[in-house]
C-alpha positions in Angstrom: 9.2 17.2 2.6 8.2 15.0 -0.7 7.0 17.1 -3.3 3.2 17.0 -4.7 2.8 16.1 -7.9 0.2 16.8 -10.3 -1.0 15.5 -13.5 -3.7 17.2 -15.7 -4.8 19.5 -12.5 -5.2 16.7 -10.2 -3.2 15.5 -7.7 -1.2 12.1 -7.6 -1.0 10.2 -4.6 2.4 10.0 -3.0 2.3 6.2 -3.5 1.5 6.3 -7.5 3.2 4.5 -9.5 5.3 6.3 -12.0 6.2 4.7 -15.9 9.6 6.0 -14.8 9.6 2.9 -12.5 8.7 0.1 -14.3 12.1 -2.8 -14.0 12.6 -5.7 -15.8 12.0 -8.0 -12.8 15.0 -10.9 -12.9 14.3 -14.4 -12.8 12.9 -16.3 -10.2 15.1 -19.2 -8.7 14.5 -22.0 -6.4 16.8 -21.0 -3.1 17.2 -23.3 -0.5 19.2 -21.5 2.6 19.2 -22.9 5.9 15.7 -23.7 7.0 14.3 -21.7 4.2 12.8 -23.3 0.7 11.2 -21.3 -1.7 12.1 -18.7 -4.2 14.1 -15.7 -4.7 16.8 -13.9 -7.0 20.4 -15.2 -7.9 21.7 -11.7 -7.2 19.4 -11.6 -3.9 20.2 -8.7 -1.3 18.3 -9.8 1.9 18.2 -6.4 3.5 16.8 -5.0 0.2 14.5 -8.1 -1.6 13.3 -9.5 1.8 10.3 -8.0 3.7 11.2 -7.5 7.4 7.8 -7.8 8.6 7.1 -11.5 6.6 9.8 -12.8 5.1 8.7 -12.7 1.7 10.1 -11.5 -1.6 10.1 -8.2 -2.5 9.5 -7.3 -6.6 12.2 -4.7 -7.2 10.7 -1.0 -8.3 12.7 2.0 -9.3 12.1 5.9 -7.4 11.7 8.2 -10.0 8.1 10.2 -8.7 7.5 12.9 -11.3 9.3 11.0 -14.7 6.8 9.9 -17.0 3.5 9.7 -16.4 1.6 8.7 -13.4 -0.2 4.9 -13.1 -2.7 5.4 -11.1 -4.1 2.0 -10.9 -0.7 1.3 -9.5 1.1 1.7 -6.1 5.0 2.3 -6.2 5.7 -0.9 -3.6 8.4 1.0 -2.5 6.3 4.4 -1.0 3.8 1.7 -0.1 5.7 0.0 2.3 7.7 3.6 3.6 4.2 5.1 4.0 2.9 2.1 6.1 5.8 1.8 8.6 6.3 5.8 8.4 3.0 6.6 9.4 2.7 9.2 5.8 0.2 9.9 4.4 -0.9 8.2 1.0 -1.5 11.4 -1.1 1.2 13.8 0.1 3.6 11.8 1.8 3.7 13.7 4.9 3.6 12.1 8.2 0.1 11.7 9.9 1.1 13.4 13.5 -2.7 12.0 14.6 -1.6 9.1 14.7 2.1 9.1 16.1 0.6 10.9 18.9 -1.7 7.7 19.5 -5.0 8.7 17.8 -7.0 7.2 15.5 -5.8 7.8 11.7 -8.8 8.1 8.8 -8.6 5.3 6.5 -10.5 5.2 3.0 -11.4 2.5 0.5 -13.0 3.0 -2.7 -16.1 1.2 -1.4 -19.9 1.8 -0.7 -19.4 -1.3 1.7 -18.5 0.0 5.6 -15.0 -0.7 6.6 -15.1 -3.5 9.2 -13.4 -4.8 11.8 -10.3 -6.4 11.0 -10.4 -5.2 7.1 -7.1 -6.0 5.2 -6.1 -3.0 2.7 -2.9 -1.9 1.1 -3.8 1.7 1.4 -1.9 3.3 4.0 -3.9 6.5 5.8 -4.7 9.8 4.3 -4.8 13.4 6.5 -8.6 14.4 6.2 -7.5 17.4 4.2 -6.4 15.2 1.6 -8.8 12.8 1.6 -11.4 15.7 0.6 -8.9 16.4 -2.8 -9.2 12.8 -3.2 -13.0 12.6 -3.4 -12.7 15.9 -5.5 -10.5 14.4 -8.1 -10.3 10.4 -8.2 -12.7 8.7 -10.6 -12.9 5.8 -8.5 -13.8 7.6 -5.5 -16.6 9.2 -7.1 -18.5 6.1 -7.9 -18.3 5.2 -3.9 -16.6 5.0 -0.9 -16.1 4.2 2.8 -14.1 5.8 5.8 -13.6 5.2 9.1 -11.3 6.5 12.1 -9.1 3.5 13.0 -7.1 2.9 16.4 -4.3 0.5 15.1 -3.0 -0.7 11.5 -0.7 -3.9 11.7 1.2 -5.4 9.0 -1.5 -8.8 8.1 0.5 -9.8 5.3 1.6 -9.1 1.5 -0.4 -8.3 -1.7 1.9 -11.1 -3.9 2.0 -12.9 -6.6 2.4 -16.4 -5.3 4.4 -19.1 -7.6 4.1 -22.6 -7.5 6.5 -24.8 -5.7 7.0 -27.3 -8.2 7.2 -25.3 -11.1 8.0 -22.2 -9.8 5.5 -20.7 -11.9 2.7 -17.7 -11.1 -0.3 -19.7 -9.8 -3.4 -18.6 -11.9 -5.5 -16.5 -12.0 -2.1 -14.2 -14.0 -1.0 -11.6 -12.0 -1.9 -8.0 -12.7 -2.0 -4.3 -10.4 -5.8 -5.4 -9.7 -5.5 -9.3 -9.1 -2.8 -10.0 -6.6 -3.4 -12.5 -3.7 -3.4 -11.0 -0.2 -1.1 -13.7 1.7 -1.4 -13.4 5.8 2.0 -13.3 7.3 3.0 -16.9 8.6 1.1 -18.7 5.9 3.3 -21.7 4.1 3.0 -19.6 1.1 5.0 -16.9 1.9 8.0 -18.3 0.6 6.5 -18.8 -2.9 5.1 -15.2 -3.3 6.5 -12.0 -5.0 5.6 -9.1 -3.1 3.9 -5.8 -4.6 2.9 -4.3 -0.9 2.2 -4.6 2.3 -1.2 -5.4 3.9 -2.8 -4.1 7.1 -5.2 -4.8 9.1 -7.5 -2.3 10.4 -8.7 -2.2 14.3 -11.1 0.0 16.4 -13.3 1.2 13.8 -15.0 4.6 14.1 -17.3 4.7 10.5 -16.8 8.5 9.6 -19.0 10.4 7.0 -17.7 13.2 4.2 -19.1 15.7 6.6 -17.4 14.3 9.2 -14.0 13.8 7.0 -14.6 17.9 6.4 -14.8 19.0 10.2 -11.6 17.1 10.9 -9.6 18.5 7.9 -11.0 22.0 9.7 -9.4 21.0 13.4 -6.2 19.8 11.3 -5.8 23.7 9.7 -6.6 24.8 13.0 -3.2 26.9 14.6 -2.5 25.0 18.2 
């Protein structure tokens, strides 16, 4: 099972980023294969710099968890993308059984809005026990946020940095952990973008309060 780190007391989420695993990213080049037009790397490894889901580029990322320090305002695209097709959760990487059995998976966002219908995140689920350490600790959490039980998650898209076809260039506004452009999988921009994560969409939304968040993190404790 992945380890659980901490930093200062509190714990960091499975998906942090790590300074340990920052890469110089290589240059971007104009690749025309087949069919396909767009951009990618001269030393390109399909299997590994090519989402399966979309198609687009991934932005290569070293696994180093636990060297350095943690960035929380970062994900680690890496865990990201594991966490999402793994079914783990976001803060201790284990898998969420709830859901691989076919329930409904709790979802947060760091948002007084309600999570709709068909909401695109990056954030892969969380088990109710740790969302509660999450709302304990996490700055961001304590100035708002929403929950909700969700029946299905699909891969929408990528959270990119998409570069223009001419000049190959990042398209404005610059690209930062906070600013990247969600890009729906099929869209004529796919090709162009540099992808940080994954995005899914979330279905079948049940809103869920703290209380509600505590009484499941009970029934998750409780033996079989």
């Amino acid at each position: 099972m992945p380890r659980q780190f901490e930093w200062g007391g509190m714990p960091v989420p499975y998906i942090t980023a790590w300074s340990a695993e920052s890469l110089d990213q290589p240059p971007i080049i104009r690749r025309v294969v087949g069919s396909f037009h767009g951009i990618g790397y001269a030393d390109e490894d399909p299997r590994a710099d090519r989402d399966a889901d979309t198609g687009a580029l991934l932005a290569r990322q070293a696994l180093a968890p636990g060297f350095g320090i943690p960035v929380f305002a970062e994900m680690n695209g890496l865990r990201q993308r594991q966490a999402v097709r793994q079914m783990l959760c976001q803060v201790c990487g284990r898998p969420d059984p709830v859901r691989i059995k076919g329930g409904r998976s709790l979802y947060m966002v760091g948002s007084n809005t309600p999570i709709g219908e068909g909401e695109t995140t990056t954030a892969p689920s969380v088990h109710p026990a740790c969302a509660l350490k999450s709302v304990e600790h996490c700055p961001s959490l304590h100035r708002g946020f929403s929950a909700a039980l969700v029946e299905y998650s699909p891969v929408w898209g990528v959270a990119s940095v998409v570069h223009d076809p001419a000049t190959l260039a990042p398209r404005l506004p610059a690209p930062s952990p906070t600013r990247l452009t969600r890009v729906p999988s099929g869209s004529p921009d796919i090709p162009w973008t540099l992808a940080a994560a994954l995005v899914i969409s979330l279905h079948g939304i049940t809103p869920i309060s703290l209380d509600g968040i505590r009484k499941l993190a009970v029934l998750e404790e409780a033996p079989c």
